[in-house]
GUKOL-186152 format. One line per 5 residues: number of its first residue (from 1); their letters; for each residue x, y, z of C-alpha. Coordinates in pm, 1 decimal, padded with zeros to 6 digits. Layout:
BEGIN
NUM	a	X:Y:Z  ... $
***
This chain:
BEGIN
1	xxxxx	01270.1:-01887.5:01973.1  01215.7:-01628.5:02283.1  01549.7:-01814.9:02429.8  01742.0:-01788.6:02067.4  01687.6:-01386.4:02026.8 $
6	xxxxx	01765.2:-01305.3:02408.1  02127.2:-01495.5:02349.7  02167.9:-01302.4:01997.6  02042.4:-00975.6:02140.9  02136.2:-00975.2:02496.4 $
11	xxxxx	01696.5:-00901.3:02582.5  01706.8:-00962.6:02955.9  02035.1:-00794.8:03000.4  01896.1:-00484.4:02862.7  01573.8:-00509.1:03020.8 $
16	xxxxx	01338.0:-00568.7:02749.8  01139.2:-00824.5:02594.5  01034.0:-00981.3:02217.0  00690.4:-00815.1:02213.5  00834.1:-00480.9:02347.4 $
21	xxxxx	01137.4:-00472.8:02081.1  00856.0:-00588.3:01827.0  00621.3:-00327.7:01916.7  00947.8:-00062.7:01919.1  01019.5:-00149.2:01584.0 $
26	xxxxx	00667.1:-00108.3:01440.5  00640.0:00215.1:01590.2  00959.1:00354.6:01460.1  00877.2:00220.4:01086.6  00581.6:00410.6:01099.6 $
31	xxxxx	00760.3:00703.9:01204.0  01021.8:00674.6:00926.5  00812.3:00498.3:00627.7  00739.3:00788.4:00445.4  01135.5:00781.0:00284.7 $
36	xxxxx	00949.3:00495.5:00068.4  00740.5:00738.8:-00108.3  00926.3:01044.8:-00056.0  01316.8:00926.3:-00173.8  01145.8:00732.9:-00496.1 $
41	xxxxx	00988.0:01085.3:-00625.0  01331.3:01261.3:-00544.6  01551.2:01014.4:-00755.4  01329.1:00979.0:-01033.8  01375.8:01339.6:-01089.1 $
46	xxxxx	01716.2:01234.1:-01181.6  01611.7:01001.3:-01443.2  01606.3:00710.0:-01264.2  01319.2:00464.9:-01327.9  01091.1:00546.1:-01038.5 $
51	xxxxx	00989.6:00150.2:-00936.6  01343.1:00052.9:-00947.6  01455.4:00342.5:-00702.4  01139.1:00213.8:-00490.5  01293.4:-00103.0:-00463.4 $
56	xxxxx	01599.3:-00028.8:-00385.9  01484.7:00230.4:-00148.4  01350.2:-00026.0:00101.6  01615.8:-00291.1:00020.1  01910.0:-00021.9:00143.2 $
61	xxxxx	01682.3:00038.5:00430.9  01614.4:-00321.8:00528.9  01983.6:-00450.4:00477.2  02129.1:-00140.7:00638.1  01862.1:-00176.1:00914.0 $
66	xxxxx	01987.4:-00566.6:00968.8  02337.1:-00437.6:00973.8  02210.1:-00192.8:01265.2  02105.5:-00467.9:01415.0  02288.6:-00771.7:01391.5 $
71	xxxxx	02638.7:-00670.3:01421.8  02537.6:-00334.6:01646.4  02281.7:-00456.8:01852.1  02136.3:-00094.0:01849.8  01773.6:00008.0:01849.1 $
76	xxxxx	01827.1:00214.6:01532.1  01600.7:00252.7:01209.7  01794.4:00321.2:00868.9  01718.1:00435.6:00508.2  01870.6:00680.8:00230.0 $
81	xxxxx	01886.5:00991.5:00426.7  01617.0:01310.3:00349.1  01849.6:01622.7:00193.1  02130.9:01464.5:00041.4  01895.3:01246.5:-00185.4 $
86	xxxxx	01817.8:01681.9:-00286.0  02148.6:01739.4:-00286.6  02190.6:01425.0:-00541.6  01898.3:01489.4:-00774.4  01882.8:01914.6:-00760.8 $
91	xxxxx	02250.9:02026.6:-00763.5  02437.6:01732.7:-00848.3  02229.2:01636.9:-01143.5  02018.2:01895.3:-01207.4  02258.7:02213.8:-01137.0 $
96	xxxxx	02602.7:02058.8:-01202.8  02475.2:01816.2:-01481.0  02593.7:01493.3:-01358.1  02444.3:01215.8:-01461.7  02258.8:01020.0:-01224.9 $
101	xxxxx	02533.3:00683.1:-01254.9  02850.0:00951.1:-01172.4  02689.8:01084.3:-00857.6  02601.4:00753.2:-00698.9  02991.3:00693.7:-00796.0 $
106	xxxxx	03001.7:01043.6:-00558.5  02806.7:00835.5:-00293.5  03021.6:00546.2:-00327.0  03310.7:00754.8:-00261.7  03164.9:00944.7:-00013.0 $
111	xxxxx	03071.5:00579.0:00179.4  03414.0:00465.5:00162.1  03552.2:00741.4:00265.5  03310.5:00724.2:00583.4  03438.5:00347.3:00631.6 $
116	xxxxx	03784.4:00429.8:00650.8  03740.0:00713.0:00884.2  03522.1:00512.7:01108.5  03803.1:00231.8:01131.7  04025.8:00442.4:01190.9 $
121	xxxxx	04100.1:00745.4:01454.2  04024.7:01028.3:01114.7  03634.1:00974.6:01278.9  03743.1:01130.2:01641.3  03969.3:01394.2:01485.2 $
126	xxxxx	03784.8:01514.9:01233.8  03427.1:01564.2:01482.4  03700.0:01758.4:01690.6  03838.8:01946.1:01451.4  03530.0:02131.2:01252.8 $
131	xxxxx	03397.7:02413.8:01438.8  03074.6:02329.4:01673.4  02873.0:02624.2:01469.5  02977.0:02490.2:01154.6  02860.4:02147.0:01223.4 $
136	xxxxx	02539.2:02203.0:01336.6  02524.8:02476.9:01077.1  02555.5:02231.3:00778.8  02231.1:02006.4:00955.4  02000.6:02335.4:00963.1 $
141	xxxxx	02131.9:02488.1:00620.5  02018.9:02109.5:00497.5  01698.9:02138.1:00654.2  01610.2:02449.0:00497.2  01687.8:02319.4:00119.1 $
146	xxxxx	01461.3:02067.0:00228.8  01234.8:02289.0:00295.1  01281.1:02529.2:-00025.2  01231.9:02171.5:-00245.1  00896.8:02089.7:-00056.0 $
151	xxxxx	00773.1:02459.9:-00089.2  00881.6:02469.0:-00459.2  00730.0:02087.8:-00519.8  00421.9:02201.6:-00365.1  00330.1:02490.3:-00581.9 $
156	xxxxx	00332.1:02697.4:-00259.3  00600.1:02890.9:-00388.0  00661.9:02975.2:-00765.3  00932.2:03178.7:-00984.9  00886.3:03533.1:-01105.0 $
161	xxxxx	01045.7:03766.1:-01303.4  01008.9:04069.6:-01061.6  01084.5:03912.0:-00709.5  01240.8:03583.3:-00873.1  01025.4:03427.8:-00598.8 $
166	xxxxx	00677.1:03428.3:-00527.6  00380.2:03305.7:-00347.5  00183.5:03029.4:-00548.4  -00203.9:02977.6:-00664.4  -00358.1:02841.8:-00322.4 $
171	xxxxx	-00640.9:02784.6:-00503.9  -00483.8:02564.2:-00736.6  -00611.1:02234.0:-00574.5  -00256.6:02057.3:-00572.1  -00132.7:02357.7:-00433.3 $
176	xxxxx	-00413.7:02339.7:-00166.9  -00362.7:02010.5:-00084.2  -00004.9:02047.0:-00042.4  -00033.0:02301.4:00219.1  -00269.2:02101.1:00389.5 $
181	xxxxx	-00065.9:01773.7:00404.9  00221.3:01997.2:00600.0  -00080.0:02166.5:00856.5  -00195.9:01814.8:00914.4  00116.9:01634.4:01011.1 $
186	xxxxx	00160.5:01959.1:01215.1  -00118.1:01912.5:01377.9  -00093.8:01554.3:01418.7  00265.0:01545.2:01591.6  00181.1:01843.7:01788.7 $
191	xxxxx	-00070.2:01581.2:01921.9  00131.9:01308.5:01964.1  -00024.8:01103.4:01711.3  00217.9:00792.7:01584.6  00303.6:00837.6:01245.1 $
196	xxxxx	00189.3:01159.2:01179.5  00381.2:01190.7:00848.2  00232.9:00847.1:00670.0  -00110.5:00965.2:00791.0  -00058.7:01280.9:00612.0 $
201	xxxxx	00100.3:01158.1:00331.4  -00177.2:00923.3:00283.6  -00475.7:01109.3:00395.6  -00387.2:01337.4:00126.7  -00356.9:01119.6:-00146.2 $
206	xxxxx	-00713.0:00986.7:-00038.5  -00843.2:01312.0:-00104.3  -00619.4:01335.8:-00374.9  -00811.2:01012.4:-00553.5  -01150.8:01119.9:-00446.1 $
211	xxxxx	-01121.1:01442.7:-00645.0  -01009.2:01258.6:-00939.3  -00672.5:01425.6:-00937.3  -00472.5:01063.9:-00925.0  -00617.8:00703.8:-01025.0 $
216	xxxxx	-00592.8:00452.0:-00829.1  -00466.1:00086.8:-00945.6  -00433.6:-00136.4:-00606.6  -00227.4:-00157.0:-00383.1  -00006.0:-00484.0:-00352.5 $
221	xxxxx	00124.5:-00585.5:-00655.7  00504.8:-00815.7:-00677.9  00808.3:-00529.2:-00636.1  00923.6:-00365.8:-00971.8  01245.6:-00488.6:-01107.2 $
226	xxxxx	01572.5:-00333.4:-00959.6  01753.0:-00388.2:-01304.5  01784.1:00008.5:-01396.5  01943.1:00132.3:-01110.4  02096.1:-00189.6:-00965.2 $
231	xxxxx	02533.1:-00121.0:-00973.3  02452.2:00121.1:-01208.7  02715.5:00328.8:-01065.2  02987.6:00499.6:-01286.5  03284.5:00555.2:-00952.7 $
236	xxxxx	03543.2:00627.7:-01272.0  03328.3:00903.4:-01337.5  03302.3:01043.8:-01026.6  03690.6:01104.8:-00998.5  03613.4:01443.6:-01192.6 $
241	xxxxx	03810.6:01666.6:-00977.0  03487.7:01894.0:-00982.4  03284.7:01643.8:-00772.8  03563.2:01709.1:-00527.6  03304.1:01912.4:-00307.1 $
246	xxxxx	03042.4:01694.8:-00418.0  03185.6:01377.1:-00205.8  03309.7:01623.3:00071.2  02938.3:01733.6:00100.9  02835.7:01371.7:00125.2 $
251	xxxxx	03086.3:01249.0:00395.7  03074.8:01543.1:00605.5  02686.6:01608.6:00625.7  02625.2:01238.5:00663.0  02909.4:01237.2:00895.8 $
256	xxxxx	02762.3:01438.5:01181.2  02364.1:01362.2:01115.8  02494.7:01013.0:01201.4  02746.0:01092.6:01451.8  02443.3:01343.8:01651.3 $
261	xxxxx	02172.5:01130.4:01535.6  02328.1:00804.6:01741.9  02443.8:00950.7:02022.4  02091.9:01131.1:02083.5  01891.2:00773.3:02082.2 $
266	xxxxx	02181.8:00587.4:02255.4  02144.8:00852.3:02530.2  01752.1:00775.1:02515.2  01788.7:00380.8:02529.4  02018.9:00381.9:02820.7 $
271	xxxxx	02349.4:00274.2:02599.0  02536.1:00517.0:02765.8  02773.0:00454.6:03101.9  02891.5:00639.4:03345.2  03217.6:00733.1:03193.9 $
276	xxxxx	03031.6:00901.5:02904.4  03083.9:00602.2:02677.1  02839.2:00423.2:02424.8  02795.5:00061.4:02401.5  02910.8:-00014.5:02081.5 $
281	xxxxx	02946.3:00249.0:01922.1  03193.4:00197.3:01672.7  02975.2:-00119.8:01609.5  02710.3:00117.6:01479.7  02926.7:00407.5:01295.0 $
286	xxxxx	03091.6:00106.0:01134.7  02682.5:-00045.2:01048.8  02594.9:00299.6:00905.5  02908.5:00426.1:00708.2  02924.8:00061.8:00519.7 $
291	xxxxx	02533.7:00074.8:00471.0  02621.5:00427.2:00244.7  02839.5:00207.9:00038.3  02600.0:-00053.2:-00023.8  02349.0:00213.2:-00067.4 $
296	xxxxx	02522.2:00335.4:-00377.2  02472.8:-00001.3:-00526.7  02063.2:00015.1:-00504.5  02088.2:00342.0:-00651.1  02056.8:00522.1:-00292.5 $
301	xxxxx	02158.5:00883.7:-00197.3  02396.0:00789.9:00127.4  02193.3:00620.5:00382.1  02188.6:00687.2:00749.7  02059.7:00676.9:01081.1 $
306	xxxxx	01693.5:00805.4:01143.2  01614.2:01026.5:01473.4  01299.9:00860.6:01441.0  01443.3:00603.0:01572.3  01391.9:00814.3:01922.4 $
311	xxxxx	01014.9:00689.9:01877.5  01064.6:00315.4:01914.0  01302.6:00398.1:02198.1  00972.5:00583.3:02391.6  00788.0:00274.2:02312.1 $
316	xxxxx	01061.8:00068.9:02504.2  01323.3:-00041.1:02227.7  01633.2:-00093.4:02389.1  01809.1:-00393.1:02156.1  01911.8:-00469.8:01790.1 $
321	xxxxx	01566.8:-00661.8:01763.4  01416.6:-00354.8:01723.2  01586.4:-00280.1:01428.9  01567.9:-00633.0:01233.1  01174.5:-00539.8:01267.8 $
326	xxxxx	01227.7:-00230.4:01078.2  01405.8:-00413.5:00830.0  01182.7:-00677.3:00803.2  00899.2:-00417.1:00784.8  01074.0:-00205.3:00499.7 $
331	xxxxx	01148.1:-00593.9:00237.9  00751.1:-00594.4:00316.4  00724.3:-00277.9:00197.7  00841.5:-00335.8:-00144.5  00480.0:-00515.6:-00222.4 $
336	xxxxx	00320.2:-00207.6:-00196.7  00484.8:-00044.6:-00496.8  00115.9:00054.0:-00651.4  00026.9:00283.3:-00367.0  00385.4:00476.4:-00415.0 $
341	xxxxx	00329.9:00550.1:-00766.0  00004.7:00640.5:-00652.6  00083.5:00894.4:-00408.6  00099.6:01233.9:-00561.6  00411.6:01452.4:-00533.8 $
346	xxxxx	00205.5:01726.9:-00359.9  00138.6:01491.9:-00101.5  00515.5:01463.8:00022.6  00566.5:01863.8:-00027.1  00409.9:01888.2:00311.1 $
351	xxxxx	00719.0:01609.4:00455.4  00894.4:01805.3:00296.4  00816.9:02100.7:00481.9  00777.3:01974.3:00809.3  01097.3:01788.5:00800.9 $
356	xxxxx	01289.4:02053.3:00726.2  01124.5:02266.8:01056.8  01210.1:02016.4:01262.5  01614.6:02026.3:01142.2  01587.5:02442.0:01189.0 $
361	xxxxx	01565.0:02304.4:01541.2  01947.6:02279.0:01553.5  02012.9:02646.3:01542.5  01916.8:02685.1:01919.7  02251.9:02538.4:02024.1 $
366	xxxxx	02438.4:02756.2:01822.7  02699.4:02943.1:01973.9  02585.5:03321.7:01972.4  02829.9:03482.8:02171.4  03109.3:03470.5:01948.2 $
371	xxxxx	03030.6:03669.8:01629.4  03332.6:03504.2:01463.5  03184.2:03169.8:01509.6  02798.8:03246.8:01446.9  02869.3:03485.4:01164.3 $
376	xxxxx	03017.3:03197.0:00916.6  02754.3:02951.3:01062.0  02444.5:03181.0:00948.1  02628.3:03238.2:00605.2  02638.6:02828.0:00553.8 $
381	xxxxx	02307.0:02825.9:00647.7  02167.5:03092.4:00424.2  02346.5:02993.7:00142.2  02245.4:02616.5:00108.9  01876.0:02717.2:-00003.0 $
386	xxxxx	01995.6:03027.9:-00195.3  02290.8:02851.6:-00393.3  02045.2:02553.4:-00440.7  02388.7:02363.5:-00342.3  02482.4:02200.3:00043.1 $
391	xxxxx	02842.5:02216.3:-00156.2  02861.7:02535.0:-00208.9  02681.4:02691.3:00096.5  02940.6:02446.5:00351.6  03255.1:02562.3:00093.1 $
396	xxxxx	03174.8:02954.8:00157.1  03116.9:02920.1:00499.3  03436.7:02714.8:00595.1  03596.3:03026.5:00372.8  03453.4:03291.2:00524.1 $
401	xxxxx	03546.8:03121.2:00892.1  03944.8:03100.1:00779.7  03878.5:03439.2:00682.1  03649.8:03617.9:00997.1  03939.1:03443.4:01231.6 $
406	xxxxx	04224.0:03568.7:01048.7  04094.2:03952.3:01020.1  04001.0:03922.7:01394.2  04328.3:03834.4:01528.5  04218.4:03492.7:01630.6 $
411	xxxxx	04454.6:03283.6:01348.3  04519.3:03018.8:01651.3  04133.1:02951.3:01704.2  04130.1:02787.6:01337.1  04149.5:02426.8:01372.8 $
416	xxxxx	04327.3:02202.4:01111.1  04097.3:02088.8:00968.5  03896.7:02425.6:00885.3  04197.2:02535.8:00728.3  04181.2:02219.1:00523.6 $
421	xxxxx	03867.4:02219.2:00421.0  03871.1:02621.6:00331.1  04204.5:02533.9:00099.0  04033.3:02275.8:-00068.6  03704.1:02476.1:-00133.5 $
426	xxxxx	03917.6:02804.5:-00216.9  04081.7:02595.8:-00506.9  03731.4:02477.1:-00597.3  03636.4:02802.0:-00667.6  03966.7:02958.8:-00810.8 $
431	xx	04052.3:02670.5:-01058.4  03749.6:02426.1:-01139.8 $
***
């Protein structure tokens, strides 16, 4: 067997062994399991049937993670990615009024879209041509809806009429307990502690079931049935020229997580050569844009690759093994459906929250010295949370970049496709 997976995954050539890529991929499920709770919870707020979306939660996952792995060879963990499943359920459905079928048609899109551009030389030209503030500012501006969702699932933060927001009722004991779930896996990965955001998650629904506030029924039970959200998708639909933004949301912020997201944990595994290049890496942007496709079909916001991956590097990962035991760790998953409908939705708020910090972390490589290219950065970032939309914050910051550069006298510092982009977005507002 040992003989069979070194000649599939190249083990000795990479300098690693079966234990070590087994242990790598246990330790970077655990880092990344908590999508199994947290995306369910997000796309039932749609309206889809909660079990189902649990399903097909860790069936995306698993397949996408074989894909990783198998055709890639890449020590990379995937799953429906954290803020566009927010973007899907929150602004597509909730704000725009969707239904749940037209945006995974949006996703679809979006995925094939992806494909084509990672077939193809679009992939190079496009990462060239948007601005580096704007790209990293779409990753933070995400983070912080993240965030805003957590806060607001939590209770820690509530409407009101005089200040629209306002603090929430820490007394309130799911409001207390939400909190607490985002100190402790604060605390906990301060500390180095592996899988600090399942012991969170968990710990909190323990205490959660001890105070009587959620009832336990087991915890391994055979997987719900995938029926209500299995090719579901309406794509017809999702030719509404409105969702225009919609699937250019999708592509682009999926886009460069995935593009930044790879090239940080090939850097950490040693993929990279001398000349700059990564070992097959249009192996794995073809693995990951395909896997958003087939995501659509589960019912599945786009999926992507996981930074967490960077943990099962540390711990020695260095092959495509390590990612077939994620996968194999997420279609075991799918037995413990009891203990996701048991966790509470105040116990991911704290994710939530702590996810979303660690994206904010992007905003240190901004580019500061050039007021024309921080100034549309910050407004994409501020207006993500505020507009409740990653659409609409990304459309008025590519607008306001066009427009900063053309009132400065810097016209030949827009790049084709910013003006793109800004045109498109500009006719979004002025016509739909």
């Amino acid at each position: 067997m040992n003989a069979l997976l070194d000649r599939i995954f190249k083990l000795q050539a990479h300098g690693t062994t079966v234990s070590t890529e087994v242990v790598a991929g246990m330790t970077t499920f655990i880092t990344m399991v908590y999508i199994i709770f947290v995306n369910p919870q997000m796309m039932a707020a749609s309206g889809m049937d909660q079990g189902a979306s649990f399903v097909g939660t860790c069936l995306a996952a698993a397949l996408a993670c074989y894909a990783m792995g198998l055709y890639a060879n890449w020590p990379v963990g995937m799953a429906p990615g954290m803020g566009l499943n927010a973007f899907f359920t929150y602004t597509v459905v909730g704000e725009m009024g969707y239904s749940w079928q037209v945006a995974l048609g949006a996703v679809f899109l979006a995925g094939i879209l992806f494909v084509i551009m990672s077939v193809t030389r679009m992939r190079r030209w496009m990462l060239d041509s948007i601005p580096f503030n704007m790209r990293i500012a779409m990753g933070v501006g995400v983070g912080l809806f993240v965030g805003f969702i957590g806060l607001k699932t939590g209770g820690i933060i509530v409407a009101s009429d005089a200040t629209y927001l306002s603090l929430g009722d820490l007394t309130e004991p799911e409001t207390f307990l939400a909190a607490a779930s985002f100190l402790s896996i604060a605390i906990l990965s301060m500390r180095k502690i592996p899988g600090a955001i399942i012991i969170g998650i968990l710990g909190t629904t323990i205490i959660a079931a001890i105070l009587g506030l959620v009832q336990f029924n087991g915890l391994v039970s055979a997987p719900p049935s995938l029926a209500p959200t299995f090719m579901q998708l309406d794509i017809l639909g999702a030719f509404d020229v409105a969702m225009a933004s919609v699937i250019i949301a999708f592509l682009f912020v999926n886009l460069f997580d995935t593009a930044g997201t790879l090239l940080g944990v090939a850097s950490r595994a040693g993929l990279i050569d001398e000349k700059g290049d990564a070992e097959n890496l249009d192996r794995a942007l073809k693995a990951d844009s395909s896997s958003s496709v087939m995501g659509a079909f589960f019912g599945c916001a786009p999926v992507t690759s996981y930074v967490e991956s960077s943990a099962g590097v540390e711990a020695g990962g260095r092959t495509g093994l390590t990612a077939v035991v994620v996968g194999t760790l997420f279609l075991l998953a799918m037995f413990f459906s009891p203990l996701a409908a048991l966790v509470p939705a105040y116990a991911t708020a704290g994710a939530l929250i702590y996810v979303a910090i660690l994206m904010l972390g992007g905003m240190e490589t901004l580019q500061w010295s050039d007021n024309t290219e921080v100034l549309p950065a910050l407004v994409t970032i501020i207006l993500i949370p505020l507009t409740f939309s990653i659409a609409n914050g990304i459309a008025l910051g590519f607008i306001t970049y066009v427009a900063v550069k053309l009132c400065t006298g810097k016209r030949t510092e827009i790049t084709l496709g910013a003006w793109f982009l800004a045109a498109i977005f500009l006719a979004k507002f002025a016509f739909i």
